[in-house]
PDB file with SEQRES, HELIX, SHEET and CRYST1 records, atoms N, CA, C and O in Angstrom:
SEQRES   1 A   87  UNK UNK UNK UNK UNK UNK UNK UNK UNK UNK UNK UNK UNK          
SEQRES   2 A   87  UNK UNK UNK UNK UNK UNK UNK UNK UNK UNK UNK UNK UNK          
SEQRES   3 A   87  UNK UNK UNK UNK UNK UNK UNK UNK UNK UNK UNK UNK UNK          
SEQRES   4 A   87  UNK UNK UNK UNK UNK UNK UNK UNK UNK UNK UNK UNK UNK          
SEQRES   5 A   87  UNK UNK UNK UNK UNK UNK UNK UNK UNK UNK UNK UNK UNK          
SEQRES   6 A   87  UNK UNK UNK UNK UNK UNK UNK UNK UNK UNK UNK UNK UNK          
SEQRES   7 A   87  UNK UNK UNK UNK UNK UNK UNK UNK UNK                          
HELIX    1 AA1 UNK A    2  UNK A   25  1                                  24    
HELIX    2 AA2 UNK A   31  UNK A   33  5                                   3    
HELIX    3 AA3 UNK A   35  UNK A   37  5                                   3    
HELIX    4 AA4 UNK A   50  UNK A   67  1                                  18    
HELIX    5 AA5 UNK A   81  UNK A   83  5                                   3    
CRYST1    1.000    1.000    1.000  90.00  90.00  90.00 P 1           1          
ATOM      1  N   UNK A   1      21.020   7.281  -7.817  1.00  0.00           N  
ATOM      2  CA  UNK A   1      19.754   7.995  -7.747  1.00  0.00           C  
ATOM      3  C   UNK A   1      18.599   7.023  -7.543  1.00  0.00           C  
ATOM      4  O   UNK A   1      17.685   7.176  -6.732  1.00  0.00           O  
ATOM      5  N   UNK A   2      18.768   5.941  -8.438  1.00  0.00           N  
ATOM      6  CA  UNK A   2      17.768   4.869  -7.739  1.00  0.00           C  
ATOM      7  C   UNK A   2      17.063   4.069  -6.683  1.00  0.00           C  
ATOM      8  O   UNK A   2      16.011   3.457  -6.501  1.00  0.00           O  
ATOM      9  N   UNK A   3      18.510   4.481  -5.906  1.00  0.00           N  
ATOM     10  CA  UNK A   3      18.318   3.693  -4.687  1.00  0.00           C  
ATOM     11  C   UNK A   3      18.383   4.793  -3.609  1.00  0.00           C  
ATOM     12  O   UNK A   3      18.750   4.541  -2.462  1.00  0.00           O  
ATOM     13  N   UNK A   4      17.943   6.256  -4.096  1.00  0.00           N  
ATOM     14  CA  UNK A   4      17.572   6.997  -3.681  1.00  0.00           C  
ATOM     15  C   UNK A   4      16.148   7.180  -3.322  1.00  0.00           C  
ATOM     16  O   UNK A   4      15.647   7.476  -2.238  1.00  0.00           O  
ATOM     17  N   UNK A   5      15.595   6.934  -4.503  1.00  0.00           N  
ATOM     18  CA  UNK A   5      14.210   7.482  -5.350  1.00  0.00           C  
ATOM     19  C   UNK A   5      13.349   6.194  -4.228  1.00  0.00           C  
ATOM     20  O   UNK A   5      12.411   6.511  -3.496  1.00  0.00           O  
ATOM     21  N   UNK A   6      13.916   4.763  -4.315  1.00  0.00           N  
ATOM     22  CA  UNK A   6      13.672   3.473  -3.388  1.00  0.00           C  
ATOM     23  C   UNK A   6      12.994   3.883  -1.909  1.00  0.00           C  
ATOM     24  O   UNK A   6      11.891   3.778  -1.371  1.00  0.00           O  
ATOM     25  N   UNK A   7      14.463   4.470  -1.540  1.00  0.00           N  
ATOM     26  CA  UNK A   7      14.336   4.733  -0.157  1.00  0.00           C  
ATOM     27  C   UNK A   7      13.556   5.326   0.695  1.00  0.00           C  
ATOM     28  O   UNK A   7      13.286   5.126   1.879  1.00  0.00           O  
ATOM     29  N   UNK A   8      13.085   6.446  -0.453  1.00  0.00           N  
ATOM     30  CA  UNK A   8      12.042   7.525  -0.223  1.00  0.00           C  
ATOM     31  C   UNK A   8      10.491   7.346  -0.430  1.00  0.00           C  
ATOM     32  O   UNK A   8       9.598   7.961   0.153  1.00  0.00           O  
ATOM     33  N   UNK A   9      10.352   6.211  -1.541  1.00  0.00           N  
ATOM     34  CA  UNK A   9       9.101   5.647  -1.835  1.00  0.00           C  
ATOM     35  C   UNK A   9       8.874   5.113  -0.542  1.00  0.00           C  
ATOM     36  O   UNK A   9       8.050   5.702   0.158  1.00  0.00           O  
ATOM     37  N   UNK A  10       9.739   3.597   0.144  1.00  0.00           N  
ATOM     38  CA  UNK A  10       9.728   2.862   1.509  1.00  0.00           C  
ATOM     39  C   UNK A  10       9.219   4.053   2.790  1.00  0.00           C  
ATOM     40  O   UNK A  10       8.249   3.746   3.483  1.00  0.00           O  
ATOM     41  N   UNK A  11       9.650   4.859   2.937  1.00  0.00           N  
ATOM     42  CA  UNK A  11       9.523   5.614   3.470  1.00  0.00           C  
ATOM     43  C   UNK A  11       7.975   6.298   3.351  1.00  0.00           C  
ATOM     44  O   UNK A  11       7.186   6.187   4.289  1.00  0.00           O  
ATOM     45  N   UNK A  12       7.619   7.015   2.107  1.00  0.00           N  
ATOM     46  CA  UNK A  12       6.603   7.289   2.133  1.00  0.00           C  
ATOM     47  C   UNK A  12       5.473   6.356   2.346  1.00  0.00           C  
ATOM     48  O   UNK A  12       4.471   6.906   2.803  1.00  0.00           O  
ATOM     49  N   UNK A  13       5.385   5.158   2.143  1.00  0.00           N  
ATOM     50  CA  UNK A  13       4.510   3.804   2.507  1.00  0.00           C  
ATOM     51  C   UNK A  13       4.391   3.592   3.576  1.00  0.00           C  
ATOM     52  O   UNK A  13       3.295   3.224   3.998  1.00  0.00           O  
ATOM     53  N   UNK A  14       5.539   3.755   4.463  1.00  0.00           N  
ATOM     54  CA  UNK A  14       5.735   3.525   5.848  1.00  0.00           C  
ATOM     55  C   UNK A  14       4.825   4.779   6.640  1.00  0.00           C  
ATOM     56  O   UNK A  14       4.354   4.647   7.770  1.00  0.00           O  
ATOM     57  N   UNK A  15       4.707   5.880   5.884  1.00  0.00           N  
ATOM     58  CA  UNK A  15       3.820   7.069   6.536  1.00  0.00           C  
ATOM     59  C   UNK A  15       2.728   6.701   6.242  1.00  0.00           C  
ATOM     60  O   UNK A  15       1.822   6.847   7.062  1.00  0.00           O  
ATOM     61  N   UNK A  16       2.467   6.086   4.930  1.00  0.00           N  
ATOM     62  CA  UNK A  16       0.884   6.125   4.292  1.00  0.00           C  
ATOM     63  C   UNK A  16       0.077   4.628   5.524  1.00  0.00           C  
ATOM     64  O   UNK A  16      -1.008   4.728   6.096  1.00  0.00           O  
ATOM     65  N   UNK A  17       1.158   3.250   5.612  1.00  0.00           N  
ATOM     66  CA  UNK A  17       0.681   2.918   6.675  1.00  0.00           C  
ATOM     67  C   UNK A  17       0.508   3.318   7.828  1.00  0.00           C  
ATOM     68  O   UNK A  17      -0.277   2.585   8.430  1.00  0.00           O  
ATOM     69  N   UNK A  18       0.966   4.338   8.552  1.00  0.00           N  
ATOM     70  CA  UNK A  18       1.086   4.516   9.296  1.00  0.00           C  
ATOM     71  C   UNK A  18      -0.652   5.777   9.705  1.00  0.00           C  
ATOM     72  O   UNK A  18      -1.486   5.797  10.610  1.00  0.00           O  
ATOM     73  N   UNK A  19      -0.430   6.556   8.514  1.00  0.00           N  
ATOM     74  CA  UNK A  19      -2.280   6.863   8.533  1.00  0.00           C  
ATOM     75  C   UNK A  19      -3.091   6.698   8.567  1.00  0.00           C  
ATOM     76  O   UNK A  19      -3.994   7.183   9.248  1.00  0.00           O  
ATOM     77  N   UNK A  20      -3.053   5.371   7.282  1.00  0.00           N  
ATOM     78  CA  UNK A  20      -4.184   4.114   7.723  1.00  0.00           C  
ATOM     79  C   UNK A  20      -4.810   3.843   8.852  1.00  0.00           C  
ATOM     80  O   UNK A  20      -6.009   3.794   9.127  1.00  0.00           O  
ATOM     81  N   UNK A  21      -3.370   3.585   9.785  1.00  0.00           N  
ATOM     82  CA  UNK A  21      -3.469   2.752  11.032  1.00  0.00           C  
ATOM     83  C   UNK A  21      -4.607   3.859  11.598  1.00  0.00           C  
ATOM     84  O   UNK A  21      -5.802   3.724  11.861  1.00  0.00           O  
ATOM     85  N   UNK A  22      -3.653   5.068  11.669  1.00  0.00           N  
ATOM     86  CA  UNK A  22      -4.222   6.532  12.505  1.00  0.00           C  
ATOM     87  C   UNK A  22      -5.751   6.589  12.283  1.00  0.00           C  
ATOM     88  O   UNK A  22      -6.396   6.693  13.326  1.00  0.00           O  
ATOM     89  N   UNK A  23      -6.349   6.549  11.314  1.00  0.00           N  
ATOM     90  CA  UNK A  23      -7.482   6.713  11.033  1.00  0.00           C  
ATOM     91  C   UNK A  23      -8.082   5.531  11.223  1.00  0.00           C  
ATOM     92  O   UNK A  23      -9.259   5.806  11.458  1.00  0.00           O  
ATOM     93  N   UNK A  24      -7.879   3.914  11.265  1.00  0.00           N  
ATOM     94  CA  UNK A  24      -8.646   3.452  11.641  1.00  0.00           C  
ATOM     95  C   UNK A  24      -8.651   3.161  13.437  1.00  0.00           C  
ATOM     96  O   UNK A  24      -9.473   2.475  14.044  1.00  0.00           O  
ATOM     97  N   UNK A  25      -7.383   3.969  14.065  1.00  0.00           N  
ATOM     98  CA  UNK A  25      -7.515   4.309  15.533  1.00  0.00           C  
ATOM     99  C   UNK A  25      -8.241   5.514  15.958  1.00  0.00           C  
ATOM    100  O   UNK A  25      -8.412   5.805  17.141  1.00  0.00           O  
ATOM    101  N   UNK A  26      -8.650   6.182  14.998  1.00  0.00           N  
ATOM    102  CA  UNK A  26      -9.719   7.126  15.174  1.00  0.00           C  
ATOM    103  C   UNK A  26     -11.022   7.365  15.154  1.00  0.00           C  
ATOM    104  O   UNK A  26     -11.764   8.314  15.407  1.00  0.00           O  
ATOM    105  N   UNK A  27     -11.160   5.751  14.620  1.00  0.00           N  
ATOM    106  CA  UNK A  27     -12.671   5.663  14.363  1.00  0.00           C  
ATOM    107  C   UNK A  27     -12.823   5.138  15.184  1.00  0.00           C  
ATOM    108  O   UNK A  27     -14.041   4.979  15.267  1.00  0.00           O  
ATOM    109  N   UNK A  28     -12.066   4.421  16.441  1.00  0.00           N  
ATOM    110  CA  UNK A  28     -12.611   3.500  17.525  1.00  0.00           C  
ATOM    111  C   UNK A  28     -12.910   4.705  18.443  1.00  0.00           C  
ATOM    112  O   UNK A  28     -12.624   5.898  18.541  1.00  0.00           O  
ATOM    113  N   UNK A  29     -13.676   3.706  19.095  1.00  0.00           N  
ATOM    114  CA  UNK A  29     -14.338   4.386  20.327  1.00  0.00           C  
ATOM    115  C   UNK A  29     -13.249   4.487  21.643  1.00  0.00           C  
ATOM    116  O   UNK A  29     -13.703   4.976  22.677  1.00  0.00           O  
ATOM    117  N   UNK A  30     -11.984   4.089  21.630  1.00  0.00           N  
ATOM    118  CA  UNK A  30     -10.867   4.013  22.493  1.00  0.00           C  
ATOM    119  C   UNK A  30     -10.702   5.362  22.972  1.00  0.00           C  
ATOM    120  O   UNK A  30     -10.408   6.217  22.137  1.00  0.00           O  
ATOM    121  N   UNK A  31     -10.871   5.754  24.404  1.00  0.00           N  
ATOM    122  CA  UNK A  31     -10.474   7.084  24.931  1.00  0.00           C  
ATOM    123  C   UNK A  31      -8.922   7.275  24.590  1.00  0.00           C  
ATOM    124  O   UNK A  31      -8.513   8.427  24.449  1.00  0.00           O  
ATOM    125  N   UNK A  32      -8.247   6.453  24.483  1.00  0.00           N  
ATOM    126  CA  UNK A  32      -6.507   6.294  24.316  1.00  0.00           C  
ATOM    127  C   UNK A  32      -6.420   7.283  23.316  1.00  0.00           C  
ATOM    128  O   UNK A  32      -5.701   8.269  23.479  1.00  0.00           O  
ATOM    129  N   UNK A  33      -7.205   7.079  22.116  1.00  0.00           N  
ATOM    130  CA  UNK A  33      -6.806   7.508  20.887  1.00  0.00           C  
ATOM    131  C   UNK A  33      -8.145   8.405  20.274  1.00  0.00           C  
ATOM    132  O   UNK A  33      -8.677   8.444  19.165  1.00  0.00           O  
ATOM    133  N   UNK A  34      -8.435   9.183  21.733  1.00  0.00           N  
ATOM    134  CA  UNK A  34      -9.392  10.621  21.328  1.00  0.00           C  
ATOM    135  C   UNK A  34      -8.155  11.499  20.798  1.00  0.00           C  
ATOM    136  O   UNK A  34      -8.489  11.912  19.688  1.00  0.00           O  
ATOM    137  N   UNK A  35      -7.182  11.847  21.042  1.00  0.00           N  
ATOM    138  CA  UNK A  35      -6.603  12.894  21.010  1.00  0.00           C  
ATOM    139  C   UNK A  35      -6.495  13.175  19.141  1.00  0.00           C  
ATOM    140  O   UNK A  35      -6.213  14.278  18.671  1.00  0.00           O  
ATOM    141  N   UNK A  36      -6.751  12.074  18.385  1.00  0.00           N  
ATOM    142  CA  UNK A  36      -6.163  11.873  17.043  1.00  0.00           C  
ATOM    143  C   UNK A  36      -7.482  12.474  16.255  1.00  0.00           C  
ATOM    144  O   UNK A  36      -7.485  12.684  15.042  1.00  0.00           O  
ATOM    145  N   UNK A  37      -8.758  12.750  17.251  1.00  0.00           N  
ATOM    146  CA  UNK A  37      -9.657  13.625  16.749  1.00  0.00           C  
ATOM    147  C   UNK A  37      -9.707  15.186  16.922  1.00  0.00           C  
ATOM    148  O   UNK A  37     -10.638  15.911  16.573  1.00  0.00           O  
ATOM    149  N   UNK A  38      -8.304  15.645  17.645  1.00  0.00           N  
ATOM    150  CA  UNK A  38      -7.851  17.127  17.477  1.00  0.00           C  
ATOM    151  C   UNK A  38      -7.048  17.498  16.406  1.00  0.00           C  
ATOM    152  O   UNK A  38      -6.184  16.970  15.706  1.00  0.00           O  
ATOM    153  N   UNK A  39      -7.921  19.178  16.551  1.00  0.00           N  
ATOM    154  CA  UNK A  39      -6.540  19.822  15.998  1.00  0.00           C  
ATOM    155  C   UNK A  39      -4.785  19.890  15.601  1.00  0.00           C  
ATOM    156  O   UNK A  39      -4.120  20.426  16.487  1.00  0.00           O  
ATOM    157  N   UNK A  40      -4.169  19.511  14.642  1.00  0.00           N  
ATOM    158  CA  UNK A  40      -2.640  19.907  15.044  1.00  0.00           C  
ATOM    159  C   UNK A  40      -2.177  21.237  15.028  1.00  0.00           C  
ATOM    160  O   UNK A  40      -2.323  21.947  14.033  1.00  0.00           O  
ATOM    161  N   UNK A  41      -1.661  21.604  16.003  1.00  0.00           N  
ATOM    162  CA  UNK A  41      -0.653  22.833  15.638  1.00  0.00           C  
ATOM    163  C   UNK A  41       0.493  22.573  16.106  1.00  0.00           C  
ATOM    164  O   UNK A  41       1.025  21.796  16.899  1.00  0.00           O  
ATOM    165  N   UNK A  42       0.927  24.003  14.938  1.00  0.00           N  
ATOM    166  CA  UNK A  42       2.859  24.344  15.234  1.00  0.00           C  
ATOM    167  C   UNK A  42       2.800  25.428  14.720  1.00  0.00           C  
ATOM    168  O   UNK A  42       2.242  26.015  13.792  1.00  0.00           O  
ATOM    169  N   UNK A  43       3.990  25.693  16.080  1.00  0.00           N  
ATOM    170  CA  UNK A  43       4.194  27.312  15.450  1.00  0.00           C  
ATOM    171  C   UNK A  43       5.756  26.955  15.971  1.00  0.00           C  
ATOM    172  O   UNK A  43       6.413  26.232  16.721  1.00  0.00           O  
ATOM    173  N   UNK A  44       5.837  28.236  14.795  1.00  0.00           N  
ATOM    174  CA  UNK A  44       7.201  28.029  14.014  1.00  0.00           C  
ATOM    175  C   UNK A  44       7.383  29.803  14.201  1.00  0.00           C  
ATOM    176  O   UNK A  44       6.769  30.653  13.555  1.00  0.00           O  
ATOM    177  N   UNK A  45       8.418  30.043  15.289  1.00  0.00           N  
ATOM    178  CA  UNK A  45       9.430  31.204  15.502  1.00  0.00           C  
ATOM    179  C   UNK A  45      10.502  31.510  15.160  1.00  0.00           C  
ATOM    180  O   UNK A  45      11.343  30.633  15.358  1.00  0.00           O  
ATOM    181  N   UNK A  46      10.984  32.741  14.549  1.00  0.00           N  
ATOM    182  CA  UNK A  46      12.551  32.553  15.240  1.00  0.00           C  
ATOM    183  C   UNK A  46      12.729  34.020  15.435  1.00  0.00           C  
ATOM    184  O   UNK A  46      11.905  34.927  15.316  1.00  0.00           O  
ATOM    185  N   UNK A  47      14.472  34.059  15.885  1.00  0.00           N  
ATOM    186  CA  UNK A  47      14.261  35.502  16.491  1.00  0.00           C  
ATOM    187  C   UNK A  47      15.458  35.984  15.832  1.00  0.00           C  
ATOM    188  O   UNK A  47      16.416  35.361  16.289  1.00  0.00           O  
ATOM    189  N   UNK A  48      15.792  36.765  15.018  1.00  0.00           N  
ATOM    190  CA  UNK A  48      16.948  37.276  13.995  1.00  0.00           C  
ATOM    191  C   UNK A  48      16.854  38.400  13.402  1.00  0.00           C  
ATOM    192  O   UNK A  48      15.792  39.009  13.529  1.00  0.00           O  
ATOM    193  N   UNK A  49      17.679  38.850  12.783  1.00  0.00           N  
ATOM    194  CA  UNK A  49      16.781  39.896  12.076  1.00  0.00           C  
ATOM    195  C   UNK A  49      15.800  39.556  11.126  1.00  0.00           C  
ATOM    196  O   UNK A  49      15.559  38.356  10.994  1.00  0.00           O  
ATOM    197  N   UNK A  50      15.059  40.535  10.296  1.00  0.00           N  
ATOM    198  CA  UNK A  50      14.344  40.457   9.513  1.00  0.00           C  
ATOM    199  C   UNK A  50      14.375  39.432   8.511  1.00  0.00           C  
ATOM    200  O   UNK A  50      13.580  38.493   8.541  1.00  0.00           O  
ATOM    201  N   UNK A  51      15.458  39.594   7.418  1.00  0.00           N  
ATOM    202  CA  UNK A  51      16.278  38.884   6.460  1.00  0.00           C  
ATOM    203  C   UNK A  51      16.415  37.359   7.364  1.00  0.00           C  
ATOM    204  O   UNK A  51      15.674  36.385   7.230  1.00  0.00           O  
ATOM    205  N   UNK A  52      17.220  37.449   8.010  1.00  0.00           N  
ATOM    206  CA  UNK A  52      17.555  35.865   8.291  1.00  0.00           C  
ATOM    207  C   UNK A  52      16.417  35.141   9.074  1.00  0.00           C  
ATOM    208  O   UNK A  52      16.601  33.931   9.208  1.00  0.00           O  
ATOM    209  N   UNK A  53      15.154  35.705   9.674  1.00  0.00           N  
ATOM    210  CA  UNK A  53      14.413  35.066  10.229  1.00  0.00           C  
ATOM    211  C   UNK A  53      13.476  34.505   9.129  1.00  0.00           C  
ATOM    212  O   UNK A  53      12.986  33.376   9.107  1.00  0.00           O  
ATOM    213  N   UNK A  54      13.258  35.856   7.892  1.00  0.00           N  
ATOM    214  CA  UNK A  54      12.408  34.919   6.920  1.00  0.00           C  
ATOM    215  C   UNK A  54      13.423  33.950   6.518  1.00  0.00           C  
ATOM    216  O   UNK A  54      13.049  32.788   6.676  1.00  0.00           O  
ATOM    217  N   UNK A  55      14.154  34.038   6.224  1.00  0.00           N  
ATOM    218  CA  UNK A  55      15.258  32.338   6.082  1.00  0.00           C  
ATOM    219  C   UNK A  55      14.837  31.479   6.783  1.00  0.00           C  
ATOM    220  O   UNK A  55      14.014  30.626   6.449  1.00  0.00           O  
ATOM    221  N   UNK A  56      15.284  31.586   7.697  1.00  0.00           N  
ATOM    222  CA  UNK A  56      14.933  30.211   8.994  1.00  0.00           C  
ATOM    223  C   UNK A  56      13.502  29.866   8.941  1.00  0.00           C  
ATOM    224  O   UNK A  56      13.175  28.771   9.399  1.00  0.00           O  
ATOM    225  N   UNK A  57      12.687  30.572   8.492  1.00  0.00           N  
ATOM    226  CA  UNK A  57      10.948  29.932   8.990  1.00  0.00           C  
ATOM    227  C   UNK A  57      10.585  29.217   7.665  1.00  0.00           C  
ATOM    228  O   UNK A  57       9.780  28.287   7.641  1.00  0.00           O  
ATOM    229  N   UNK A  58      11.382  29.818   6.269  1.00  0.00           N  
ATOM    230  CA  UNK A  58      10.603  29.352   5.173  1.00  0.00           C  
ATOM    231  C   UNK A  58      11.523  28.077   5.338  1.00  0.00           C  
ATOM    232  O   UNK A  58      10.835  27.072   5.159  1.00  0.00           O  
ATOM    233  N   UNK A  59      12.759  27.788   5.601  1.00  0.00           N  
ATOM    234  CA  UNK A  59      13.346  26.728   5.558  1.00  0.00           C  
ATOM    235  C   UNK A  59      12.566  25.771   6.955  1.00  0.00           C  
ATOM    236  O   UNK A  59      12.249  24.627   6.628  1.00  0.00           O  
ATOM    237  N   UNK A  60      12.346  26.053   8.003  1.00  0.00           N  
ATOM    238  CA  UNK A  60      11.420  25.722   8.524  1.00  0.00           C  
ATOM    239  C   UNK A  60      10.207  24.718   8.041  1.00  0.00           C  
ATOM    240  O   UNK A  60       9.962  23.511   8.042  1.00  0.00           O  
ATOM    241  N   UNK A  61       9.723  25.702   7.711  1.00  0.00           N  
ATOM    242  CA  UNK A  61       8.092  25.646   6.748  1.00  0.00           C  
ATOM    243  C   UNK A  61       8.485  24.322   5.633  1.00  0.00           C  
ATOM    244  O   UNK A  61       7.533  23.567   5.441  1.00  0.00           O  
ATOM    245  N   UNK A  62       9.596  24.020   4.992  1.00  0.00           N  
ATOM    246  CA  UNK A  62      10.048  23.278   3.996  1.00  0.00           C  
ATOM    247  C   UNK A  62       9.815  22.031   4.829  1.00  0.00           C  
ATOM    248  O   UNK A  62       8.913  21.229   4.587  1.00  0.00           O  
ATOM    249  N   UNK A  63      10.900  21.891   6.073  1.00  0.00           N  
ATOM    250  CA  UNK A  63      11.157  20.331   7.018  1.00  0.00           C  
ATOM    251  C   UNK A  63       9.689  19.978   7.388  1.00  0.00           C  
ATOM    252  O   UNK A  63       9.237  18.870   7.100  1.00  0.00           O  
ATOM    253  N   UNK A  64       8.876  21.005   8.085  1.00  0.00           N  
ATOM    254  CA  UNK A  64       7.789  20.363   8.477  1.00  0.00           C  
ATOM    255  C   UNK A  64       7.091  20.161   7.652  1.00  0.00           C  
ATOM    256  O   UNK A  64       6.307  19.285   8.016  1.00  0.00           O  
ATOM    257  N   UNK A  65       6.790  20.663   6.122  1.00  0.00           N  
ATOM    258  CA  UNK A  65       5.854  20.368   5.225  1.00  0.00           C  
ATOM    259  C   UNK A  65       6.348  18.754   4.469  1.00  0.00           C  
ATOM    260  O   UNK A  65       5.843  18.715   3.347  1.00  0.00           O  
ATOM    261  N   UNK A  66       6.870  17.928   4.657  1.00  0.00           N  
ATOM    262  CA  UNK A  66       7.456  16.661   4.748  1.00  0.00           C  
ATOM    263  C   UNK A  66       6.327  16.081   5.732  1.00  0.00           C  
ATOM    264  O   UNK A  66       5.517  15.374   5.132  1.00  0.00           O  
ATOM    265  N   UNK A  67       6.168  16.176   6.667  1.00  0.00           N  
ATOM    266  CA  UNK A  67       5.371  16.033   7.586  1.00  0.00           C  
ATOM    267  C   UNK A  67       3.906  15.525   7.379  1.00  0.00           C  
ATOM    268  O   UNK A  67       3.251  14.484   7.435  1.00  0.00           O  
ATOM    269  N   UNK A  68       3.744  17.105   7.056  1.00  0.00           N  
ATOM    270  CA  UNK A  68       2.250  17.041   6.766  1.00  0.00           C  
ATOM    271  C   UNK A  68       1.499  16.599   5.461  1.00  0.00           C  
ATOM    272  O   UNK A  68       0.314  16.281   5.352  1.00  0.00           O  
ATOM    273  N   UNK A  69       2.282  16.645   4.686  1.00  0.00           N  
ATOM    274  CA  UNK A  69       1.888  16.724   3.426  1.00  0.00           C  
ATOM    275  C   UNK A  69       2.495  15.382   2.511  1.00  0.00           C  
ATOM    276  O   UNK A  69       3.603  15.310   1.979  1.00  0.00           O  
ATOM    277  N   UNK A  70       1.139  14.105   2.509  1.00  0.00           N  
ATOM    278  CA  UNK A  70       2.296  13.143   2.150  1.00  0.00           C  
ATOM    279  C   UNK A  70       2.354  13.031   0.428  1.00  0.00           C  
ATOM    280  O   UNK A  70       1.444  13.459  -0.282  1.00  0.00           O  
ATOM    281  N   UNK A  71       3.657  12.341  -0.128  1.00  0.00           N  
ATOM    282  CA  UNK A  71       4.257  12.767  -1.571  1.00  0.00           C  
ATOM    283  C   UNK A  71       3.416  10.949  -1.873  1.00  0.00           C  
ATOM    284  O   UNK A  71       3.292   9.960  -1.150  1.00  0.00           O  
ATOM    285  N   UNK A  72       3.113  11.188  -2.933  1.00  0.00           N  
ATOM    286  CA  UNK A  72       2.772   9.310  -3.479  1.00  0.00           C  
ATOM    287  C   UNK A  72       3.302   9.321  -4.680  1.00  0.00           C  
ATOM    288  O   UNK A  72       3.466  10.273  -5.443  1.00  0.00           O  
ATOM    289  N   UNK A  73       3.678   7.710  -4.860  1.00  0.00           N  
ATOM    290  CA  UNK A  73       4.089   7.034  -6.244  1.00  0.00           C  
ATOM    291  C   UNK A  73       2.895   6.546  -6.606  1.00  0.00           C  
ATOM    292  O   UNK A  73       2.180   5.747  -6.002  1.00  0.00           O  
ATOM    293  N   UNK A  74       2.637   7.375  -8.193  1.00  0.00           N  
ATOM    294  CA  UNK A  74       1.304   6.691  -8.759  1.00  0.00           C  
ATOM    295  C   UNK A  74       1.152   5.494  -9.006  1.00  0.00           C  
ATOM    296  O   UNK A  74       0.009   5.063  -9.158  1.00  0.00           O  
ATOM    297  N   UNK A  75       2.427   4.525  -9.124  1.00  0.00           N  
ATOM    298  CA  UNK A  75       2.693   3.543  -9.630  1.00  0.00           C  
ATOM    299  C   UNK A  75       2.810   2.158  -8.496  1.00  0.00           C  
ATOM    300  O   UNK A  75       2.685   0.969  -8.792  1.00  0.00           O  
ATOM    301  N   UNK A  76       3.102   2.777  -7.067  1.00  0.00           N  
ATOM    302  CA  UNK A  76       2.861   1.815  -6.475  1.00  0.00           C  
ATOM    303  C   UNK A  76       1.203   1.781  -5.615  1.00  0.00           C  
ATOM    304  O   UNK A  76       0.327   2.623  -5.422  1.00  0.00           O  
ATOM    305  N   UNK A  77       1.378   0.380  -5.277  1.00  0.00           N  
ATOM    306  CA  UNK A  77       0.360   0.261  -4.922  1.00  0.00           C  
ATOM    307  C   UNK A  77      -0.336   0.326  -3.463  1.00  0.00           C  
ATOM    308  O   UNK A  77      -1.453  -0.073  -3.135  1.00  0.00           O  
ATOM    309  N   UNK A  78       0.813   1.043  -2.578  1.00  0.00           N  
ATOM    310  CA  UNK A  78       0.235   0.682  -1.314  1.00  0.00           C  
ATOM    311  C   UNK A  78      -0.776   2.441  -1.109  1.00  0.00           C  
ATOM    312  O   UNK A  78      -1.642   2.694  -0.272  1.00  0.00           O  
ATOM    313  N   UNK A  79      -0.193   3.405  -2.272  1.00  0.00           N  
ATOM    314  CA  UNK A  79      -1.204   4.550  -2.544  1.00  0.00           C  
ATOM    315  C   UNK A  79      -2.576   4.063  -2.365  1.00  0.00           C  
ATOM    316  O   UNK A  79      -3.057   2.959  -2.618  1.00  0.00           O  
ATOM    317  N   UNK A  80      -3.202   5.328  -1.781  1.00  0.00           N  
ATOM    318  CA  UNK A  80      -4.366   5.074  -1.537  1.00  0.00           C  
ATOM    319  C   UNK A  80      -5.130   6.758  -1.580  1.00  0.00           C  
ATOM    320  O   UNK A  80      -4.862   7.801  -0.982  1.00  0.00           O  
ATOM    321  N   UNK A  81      -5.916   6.476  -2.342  1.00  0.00           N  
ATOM    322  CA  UNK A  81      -6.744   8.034  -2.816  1.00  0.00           C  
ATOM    323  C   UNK A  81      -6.791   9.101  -1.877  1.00  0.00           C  
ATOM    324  O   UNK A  81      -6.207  10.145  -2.166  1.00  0.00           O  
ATOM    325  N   UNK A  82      -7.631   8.960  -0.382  1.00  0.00           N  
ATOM    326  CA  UNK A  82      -7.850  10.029   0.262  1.00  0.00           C  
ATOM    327  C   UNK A  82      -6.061  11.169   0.388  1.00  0.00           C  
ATOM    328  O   UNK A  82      -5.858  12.379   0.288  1.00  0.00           O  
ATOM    329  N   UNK A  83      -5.130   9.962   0.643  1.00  0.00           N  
ATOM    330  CA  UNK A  83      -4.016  10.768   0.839  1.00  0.00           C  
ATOM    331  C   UNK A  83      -3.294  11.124  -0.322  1.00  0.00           C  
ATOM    332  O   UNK A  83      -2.458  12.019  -0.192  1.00  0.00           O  
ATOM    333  N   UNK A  84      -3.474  10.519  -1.613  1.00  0.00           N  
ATOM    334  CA  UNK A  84      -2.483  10.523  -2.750  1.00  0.00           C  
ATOM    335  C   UNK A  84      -2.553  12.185  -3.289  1.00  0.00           C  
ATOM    336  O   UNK A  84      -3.650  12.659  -3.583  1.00  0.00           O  
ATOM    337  N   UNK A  85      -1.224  13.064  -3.396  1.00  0.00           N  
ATOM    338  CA  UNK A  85      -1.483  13.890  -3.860  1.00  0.00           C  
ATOM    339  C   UNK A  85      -1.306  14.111  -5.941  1.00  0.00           C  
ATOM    340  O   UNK A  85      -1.394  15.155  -6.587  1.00  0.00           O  
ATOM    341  N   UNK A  86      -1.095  12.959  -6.347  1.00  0.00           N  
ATOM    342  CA  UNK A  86      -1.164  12.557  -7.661  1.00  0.00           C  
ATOM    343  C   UNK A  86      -2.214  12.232  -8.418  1.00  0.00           C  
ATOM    344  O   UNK A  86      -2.060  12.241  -9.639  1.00  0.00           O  
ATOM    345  N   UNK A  87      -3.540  11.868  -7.830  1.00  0.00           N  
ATOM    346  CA  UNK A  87      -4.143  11.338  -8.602  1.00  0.00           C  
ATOM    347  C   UNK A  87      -5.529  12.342  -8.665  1.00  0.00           C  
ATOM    348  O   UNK A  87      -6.453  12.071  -9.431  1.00  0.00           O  
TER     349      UNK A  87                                                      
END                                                                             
């Protein structure tokens, strides 16, 4: 489980740098990296019946909310406030 719990922290750091980066490529004046001052969307379909489509979208809704929504360790330090949802 530890080297579970590891893997997933690395991981989440690797996103939290990776926002950093995003946001300080958003503050430049670079036409390259206008697009990072839009909107995101997703849309999320499926086509089944009733029953199994709410299945598929909330399980859906689960993978991409990984995504969007980043998890922090209060304890490490590469957390950083605007994104931490812990503190």
């Amino acid at each position: 489980m530890h080297g579970t719990n590891m893997k997933r922290e690395r991981e989440v750091c690797w996103r939290l740098r990776s926002l950093l980066q995003e946001e300080e490529l958003r503050a430049s004046a670079d036409p390259k990296y206008a697009h990072f001052n839009d909107d995101l969307h997703v849309e999320i379909t499926a086509f089944a019946p009733p029953a199994e489509a709410h299945a598929r979208i909330a399980y859906a809704l689960v993978e991409v909310r990984k995504f969007l929504v980043p998890v922090c360790f209060p304890h490490h330090l590469c957390c950083a406030a605007p994104y931490c949802l812990t503190q």
